[in-house]
N, C-alpha and C positions, 0 to 999 in steps of 0.2 A: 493592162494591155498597152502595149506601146503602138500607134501607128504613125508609118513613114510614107507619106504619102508623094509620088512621083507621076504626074498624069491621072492616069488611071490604073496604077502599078503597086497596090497595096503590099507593102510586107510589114505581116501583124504578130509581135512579138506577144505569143501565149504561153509564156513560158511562168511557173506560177498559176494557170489558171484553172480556175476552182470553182464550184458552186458559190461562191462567197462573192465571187466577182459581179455585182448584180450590173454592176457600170460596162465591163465587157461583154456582158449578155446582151445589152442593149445595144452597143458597139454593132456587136459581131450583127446579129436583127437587123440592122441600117446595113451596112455591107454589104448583107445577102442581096437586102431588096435594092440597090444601086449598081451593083457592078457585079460585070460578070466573072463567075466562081471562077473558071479558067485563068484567071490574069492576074489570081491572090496568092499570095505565100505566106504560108504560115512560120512563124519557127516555136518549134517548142520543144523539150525535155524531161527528162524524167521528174518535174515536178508538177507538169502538167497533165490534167484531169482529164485524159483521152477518150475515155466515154462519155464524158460529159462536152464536152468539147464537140462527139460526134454527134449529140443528141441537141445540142444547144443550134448547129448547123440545120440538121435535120427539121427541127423547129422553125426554124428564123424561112427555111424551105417553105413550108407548109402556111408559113402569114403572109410570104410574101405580095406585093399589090400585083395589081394583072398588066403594070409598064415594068415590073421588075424586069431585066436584061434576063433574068435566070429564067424566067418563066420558058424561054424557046430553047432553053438549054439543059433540059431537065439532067442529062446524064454529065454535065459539068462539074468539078470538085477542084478545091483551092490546093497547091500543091506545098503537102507539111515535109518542113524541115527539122529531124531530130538533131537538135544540138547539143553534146554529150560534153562538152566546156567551153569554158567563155575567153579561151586566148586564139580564136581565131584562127585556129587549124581546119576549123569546119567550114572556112567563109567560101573555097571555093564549091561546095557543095549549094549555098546557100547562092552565091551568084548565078550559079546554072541554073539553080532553080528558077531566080527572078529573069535571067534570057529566055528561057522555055516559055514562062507566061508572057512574058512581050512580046512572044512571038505569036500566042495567042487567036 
């Protein structure tokens, strides 16, 4: 996992991610429990482990501490971007997405 971190303006490159990831599982854990889900973007693609992905979220949910931001924002969710190649035809999908969450 790659993160870009801007403010408080996460976009986290899960593209590749797998149950193998034990370091992004960790990542992603921290995340949940600091910032809130609304103002996250995901990018990911067809090599990424989508259920696991939803269940590792779902998780990181359910440990989070009682200052987590997400705790008052139960029905909040990070906004994923499928990215179907890497020359940048997708970027403007992926910037709307990062405006959306700033707007947050």
């Amino acid at each position: 996992m790659k993160l870009a971190l801007t403010g408080q303006l996460p976009l986290v490159d899960l593209r590749g991610f797998s149950r193998q990831n034990a370091g992004v599982i960790f990542e992603l854990t921290t995340l949940v429990d600091a910032i809130p889900l609304d103002r996250v973007v995901m990018a990911t693609d067809d090599t990424t482990d989508a259920v696991f992905l939803d269940e590792t979220i779902q998780k990181a949910r359910a440990q989070m501490s009682p200052q987590s931001p997400n705790r008052a924002r139960a029905g909040a969710s990070p906004s994923v971007v499928r990215l179907q190649d890497r020359r940048l035809r997708e970027l403007p999908l992926l910037l709307t997405a990062l405006a959306r969450a700033a707007h947050a």
